[in-house]
C-alpha positions as CSV (number, residue, x, y, z in Angstrom):
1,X,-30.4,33.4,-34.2
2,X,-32.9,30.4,-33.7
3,X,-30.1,28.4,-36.1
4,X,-27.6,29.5,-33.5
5,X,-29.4,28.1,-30.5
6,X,-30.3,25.2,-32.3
7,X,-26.6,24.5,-33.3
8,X,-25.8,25.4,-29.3
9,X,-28.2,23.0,-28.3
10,X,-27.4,19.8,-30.4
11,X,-23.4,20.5,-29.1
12,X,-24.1,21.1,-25.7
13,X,-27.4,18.9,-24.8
14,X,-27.4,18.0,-21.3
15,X,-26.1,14.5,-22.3
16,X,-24.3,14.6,-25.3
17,X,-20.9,15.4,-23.3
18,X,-21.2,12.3,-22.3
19,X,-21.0,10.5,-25.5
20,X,-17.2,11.2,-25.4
21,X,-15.2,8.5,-24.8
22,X,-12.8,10.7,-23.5
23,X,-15.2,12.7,-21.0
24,X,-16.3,9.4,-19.3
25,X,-12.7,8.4,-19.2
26,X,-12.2,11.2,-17.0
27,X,-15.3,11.4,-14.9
28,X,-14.1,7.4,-14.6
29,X,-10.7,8.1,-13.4
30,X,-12.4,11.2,-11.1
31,X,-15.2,8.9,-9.4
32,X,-13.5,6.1,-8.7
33,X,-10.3,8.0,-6.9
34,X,-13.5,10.0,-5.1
35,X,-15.2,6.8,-3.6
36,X,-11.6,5.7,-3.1
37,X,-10.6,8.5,-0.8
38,X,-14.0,7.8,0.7
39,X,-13.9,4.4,1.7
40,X,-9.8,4.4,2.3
41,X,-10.3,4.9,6.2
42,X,-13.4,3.1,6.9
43,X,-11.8,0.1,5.2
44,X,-8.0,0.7,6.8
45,X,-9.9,0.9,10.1
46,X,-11.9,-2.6,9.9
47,X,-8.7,-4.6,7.6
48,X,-6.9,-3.5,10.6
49,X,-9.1,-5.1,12.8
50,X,-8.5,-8.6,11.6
51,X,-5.9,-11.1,13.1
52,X,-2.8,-10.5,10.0
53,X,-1.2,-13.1,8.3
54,X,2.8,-13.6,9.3
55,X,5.2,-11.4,7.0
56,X,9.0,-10.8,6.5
57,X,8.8,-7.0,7.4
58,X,12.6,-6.9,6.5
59,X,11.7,-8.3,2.8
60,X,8.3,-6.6,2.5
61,X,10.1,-3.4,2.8
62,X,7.8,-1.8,4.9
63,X,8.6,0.7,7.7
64,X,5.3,0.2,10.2
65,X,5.7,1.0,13.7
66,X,6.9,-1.4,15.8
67,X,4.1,-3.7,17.6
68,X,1.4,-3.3,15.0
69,X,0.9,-5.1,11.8
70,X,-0.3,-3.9,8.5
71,X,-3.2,-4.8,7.2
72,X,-4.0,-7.2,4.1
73,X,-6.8,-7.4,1.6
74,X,-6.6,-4.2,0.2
75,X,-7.2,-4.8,-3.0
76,X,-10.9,-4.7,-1.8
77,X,-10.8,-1.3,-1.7
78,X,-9.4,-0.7,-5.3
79,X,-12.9,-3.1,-6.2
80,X,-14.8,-1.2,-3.9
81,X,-13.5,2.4,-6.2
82,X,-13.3,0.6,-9.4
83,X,-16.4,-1.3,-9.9
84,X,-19.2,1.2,-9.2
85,X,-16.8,3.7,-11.6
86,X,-17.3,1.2,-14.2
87,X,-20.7,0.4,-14.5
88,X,-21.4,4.2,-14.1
89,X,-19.4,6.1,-16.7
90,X,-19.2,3.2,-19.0
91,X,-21.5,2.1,-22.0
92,X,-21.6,-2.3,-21.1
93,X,-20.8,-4.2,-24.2
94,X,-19.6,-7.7,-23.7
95,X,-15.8,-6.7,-23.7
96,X,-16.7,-4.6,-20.3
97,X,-18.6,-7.6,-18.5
98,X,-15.7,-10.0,-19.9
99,X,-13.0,-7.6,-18.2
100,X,-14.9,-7.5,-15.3
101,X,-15.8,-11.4,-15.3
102,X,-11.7,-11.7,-15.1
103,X,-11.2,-8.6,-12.4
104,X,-14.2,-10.0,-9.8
105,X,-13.6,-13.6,-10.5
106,X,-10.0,-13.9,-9.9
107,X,-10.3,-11.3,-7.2
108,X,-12.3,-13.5,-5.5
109,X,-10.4,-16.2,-5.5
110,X,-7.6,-13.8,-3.9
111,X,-9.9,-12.8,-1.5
112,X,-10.4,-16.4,-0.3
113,X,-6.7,-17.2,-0.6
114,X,-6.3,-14.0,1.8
115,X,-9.1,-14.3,4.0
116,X,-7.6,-18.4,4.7
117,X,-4.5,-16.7,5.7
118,X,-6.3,-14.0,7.9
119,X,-8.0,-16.8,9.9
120,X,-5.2,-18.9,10.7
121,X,-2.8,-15.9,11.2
122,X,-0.3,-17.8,9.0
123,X,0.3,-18.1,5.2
124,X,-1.0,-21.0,4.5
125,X,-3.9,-20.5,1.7
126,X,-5.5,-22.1,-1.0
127,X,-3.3,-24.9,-2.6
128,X,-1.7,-23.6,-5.9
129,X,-3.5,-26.2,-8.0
130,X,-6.9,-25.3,-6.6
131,X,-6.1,-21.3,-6.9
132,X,-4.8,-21.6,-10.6
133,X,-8.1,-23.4,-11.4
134,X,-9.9,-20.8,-9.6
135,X,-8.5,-18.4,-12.3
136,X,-8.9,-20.4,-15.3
137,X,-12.6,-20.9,-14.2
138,X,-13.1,-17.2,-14.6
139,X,-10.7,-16.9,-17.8
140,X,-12.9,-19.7,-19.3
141,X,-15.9,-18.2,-18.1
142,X,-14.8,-14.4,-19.5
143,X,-14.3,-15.9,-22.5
144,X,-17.3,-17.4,-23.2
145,X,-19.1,-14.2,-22.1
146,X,-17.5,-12.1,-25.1
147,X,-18.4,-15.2,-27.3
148,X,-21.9,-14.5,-26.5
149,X,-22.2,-12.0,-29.1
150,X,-22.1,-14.2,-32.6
151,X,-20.3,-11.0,-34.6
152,X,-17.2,-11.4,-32.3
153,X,-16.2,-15.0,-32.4
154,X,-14.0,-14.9,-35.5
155,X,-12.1,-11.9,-33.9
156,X,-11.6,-13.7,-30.9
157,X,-10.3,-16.5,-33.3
158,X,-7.3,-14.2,-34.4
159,X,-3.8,-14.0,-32.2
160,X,-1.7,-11.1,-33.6
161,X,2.1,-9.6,-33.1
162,X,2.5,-6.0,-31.8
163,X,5.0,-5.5,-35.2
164,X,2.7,-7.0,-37.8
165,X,-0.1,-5.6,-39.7
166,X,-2.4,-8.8,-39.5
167,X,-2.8,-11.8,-37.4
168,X,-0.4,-14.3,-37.1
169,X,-3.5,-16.8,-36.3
170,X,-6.7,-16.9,-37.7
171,X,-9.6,-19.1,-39.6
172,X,-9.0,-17.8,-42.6
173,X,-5.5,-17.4,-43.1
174,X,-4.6,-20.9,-42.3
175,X,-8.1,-22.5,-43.5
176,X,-9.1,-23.9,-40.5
177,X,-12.7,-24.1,-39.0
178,X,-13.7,-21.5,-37.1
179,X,-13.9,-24.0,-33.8
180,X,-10.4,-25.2,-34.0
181,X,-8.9,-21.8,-34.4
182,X,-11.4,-20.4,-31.5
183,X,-9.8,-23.5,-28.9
184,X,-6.3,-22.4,-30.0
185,X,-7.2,-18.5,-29.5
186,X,-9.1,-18.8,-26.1
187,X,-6.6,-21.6,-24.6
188,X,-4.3,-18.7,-25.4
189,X,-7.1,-15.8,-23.6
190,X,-6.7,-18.2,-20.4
191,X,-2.9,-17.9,-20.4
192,X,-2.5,-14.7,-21.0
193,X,-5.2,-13.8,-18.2
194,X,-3.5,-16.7,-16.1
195,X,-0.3,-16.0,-16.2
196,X,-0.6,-11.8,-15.9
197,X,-2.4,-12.3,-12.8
198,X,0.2,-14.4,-11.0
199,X,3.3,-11.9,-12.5
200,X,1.0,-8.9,-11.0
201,X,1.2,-11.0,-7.4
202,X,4.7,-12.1,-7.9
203,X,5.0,-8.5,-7.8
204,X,3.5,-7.6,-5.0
205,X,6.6,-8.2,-2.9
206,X,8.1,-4.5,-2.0
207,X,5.4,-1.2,-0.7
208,X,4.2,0.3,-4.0
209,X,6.0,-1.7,-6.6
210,X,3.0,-3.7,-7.9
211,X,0.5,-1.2,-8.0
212,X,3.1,1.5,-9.2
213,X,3.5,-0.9,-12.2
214,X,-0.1,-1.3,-12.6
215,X,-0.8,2.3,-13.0
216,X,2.0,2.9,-15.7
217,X,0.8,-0.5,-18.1
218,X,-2.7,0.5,-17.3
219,X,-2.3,4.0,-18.7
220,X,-0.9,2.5,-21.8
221,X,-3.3,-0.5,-22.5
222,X,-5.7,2.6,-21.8
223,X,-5.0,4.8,-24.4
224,X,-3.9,1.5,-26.8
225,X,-8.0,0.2,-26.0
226,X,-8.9,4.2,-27.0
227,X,-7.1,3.8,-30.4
228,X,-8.3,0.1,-31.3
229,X,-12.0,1.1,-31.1
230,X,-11.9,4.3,-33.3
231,X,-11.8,2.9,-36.6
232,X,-9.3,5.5,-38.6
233,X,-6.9,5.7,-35.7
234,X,-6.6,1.9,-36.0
235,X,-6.4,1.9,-39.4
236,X,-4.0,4.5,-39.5
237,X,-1.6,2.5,-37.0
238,X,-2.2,-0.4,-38.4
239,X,-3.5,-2.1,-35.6
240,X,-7.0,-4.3,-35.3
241,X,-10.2,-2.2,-35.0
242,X,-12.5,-3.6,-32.2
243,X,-15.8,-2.5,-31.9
244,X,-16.7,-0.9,-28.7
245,X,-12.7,-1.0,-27.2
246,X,-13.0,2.4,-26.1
247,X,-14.9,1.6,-23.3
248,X,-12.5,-0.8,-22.1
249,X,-10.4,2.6,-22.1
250,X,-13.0,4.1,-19.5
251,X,-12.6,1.2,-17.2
252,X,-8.5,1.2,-17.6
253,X,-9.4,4.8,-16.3
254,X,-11.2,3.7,-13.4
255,X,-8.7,1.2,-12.5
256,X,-6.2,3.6,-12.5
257,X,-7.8,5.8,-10.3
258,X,-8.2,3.1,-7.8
259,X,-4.6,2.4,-8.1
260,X,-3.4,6.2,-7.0
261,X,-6.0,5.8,-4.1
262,X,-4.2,2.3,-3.0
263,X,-0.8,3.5,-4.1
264,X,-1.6,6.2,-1.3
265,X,-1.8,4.1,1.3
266,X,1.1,1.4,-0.1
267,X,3.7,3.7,-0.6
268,X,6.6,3.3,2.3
269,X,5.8,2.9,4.7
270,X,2.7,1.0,3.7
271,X,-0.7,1.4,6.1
272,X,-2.0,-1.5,3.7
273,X,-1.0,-4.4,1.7
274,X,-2.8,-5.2,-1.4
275,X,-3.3,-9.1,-0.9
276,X,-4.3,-12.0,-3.7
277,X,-7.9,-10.2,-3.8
278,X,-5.9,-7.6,-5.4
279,X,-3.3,-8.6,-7.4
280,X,-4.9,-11.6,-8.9
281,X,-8.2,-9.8,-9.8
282,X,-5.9,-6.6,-11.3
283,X,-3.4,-8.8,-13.1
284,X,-6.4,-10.9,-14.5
285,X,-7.8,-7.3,-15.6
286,X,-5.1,-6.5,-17.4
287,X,-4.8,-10.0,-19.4
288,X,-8.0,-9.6,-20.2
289,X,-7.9,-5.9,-21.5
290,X,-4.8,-6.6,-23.7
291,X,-6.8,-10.5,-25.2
292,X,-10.0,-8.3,-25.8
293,X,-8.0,-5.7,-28.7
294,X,-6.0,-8.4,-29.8
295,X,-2.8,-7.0,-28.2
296,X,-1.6,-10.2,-26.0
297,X,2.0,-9.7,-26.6
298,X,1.8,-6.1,-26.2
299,X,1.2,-6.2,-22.9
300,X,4.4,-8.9,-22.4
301,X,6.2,-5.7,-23.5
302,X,4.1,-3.3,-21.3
303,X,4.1,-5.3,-18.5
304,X,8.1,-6.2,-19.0
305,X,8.7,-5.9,-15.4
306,X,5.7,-8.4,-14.7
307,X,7.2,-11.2,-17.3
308,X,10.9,-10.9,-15.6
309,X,9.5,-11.1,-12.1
310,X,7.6,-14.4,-13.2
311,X,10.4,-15.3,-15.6
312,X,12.6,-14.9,-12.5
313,X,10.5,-17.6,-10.4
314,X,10.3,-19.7,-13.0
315,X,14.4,-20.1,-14.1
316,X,15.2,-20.4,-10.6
317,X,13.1,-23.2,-9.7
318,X,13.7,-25.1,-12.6
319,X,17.7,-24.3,-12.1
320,X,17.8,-25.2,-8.5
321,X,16.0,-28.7,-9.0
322,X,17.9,-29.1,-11.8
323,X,21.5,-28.8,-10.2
324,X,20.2,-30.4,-6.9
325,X,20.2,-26.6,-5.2
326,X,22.4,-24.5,-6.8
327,X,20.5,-20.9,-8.0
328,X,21.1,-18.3,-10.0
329,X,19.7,-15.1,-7.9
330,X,20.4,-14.8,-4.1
331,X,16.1,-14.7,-3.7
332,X,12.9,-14.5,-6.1
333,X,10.9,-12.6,-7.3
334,X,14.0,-11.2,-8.6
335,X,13.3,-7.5,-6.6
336,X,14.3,-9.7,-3.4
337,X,17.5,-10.6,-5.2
338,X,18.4,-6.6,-5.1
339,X,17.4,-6.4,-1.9
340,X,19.8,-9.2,-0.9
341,X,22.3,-7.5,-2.9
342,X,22.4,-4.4,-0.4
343,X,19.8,-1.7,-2.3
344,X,16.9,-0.1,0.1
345,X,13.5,-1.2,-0.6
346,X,12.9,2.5,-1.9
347,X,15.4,2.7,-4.0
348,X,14.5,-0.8,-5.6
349,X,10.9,0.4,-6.1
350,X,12.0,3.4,-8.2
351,X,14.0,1.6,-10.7
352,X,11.2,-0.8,-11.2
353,X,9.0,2.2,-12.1
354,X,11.4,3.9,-14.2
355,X,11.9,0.3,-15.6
356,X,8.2,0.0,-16.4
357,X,7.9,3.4,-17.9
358,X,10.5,2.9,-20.0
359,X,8.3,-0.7,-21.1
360,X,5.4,1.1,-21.6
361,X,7.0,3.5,-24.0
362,X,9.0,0.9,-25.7
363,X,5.4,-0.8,-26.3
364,X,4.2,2.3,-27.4
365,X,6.8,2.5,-30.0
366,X,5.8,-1.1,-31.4
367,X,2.8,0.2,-33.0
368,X,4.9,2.4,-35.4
369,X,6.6,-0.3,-36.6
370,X,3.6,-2.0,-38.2
């Protein structure tokens, strides 16, 4: 009997539950939707309050009432749900504070972009060049806070392929020092983090299209982060074990629960937009999630409808200066070319989720073929 209680007491102590990955993932997901239904008025009420930058309500996709505008910066409240999540249910190792180096920082320089465009009433911001130093600041500076722990910096050397079993870039296989293959790798962190964060805000462009998105890659680079840090699983799939990646699992948790809180509010007709201070801190997030368990290109095919609506800017202004002002989609980001071509706002919203689903699952399927 006394073995009994003894084996009931080592399985159910009053904290080993919570040395489950799995269990903090949920009580993640849990809290941070809680504080988000909590805080969702209280912040509505006072974003609403502030003087709204000018919008294309017909291109936005949003059905407001007439005579009032919707509120921007609502990414704040995801922070506000996500943050306190994290640093509750999580175990901080430097792959946590590096994610969250990438989500605050880059959020905050959203937040100033937004809150420039607040004050004048306009949309007039911070100047590209200045914004996408802003984010490579805090790319740099993420980086360097996972390089803090010595046992980590020839990992962080390493670049791999979703379909190969090793890296395709790393100090040993190509004999290089450690220091030239660390520049290459982290000049390649700051793109990756970079670039997601402007595809996420590219994004942004319809009521619940970004953050819709967010949730389904989230939920994937999730339960990817969950497989990299338990060493058999990873071994099994062939993919690189990283120490301590399951916690980056409990914040992709968090965020996610955030996002249903904010997708909430941003479905059509949107009561709230989510602004730079969310979309570049979430998009920088995700960058930095998929750098951290050496899964960069996974999340190009997670994130599929992210790299086409930045792909999309990007052909069309190079085309149009090209040929003098000739282009090849009526508008970009190409979800305004649909639009253009006749399809509600609604109906161009759900194609792009089923869209990114159907990446998520294809990215999915690239770790069997390792």
């Amino acid at each position: 009997m006394l073995h009994r209680l003894s084996e009931f007491e080592s399985l159910w102590g009053p904290f080993r539950l919570f040395d489950y990955q799995t269990v903090r993932a949920i009580l993640a997901f849990c809290t941070s939707l809680a504080f988000g239904l909590a805080l969702a008025g209280p912040f509505i009420r006072r974003l609403a309050a502030l003087r709204q930058p000018e919008r294309s309500a017909a291109l936005m996709g949003d059905l407001a009432k007439e005579g009032g505008k919707v509120p921007t910066m609502g990414g704040l409240l995801i922070a506000a749900a996500v943050i306190p999540s994290v640093l509750l249910w999580t175990k901080p190792n430097v792959l946590v504070w590096s994610c969250l180096v990438c989500f605050i920082g880059m959020g905050a320089v959203g937040f100033y972009d937004d809150w420039l465009k607040v004050r004048s009433g306009s949309s007039d911001g911070i100047a590209p060049r200045t914004k996408l130093a802003g984010q490579a600041f805090f790319a740099l500076l993420a980086l360097g806070v996972l390089l803090l722990d010595p046992s980590r910096r020839e990992a962080a050397a390493q670049i791999w392929l979703p379909v190969l079993n090793g890296p395709v870039w790393s100090a040993s296989s190509f004999g290089l020092p450690l220091a030239a293959c660390l520049a290459v790798a982290g000049s390649f962190f700051v793109l990756v983090c970079v670039g997601c964060s402007n595809a996420v805000n590219l994004t942004d462009g319809l009521d619940g299209l970004a953050i819709g998105c967010v949730i389904i890659a989230t939920l994937v680079l999730g339960g990817v982060a969950y497989l990299a840090g338990h060493r058999e699983l990873a071994e099994y799939l062939r993919i690189s074990h990283v120490p301590g990646a399951g916690e980056l699992a409990v914040l992709c948790a968090a965020l996610v629960g955030g996002g249903l809180v904010f997708l909430w509010h941003n479905a059509a007709p949107a009561e709230l937009y989510m602004g730079d201070v969310g979309a570049l801190g979430i998009g920088g997030a995700l960058g930095a999630v998929a750098c951290l368990m050496h899964q960069p290109f996974l999340l190009a095919i997670v994130g599929g409808v992210f790299l086409v609506e930045a792909l999309s800017v990007i052909v069309q202004v190079a085309y149009f200066r090209r040929t003098g002002g000739r282009r090849i989609f009526l508008m970009t980001p190409i979800h305004h070319h649909f639009q253009k071509k006749g399809w509600p706002a609604t109906k161009v919203v759900t194609r792009f989720w089923i869209l990114s689903f159907l990446c998520g699952l294809l990215g999915l399927l690239s770790l069997k073929l390792r």
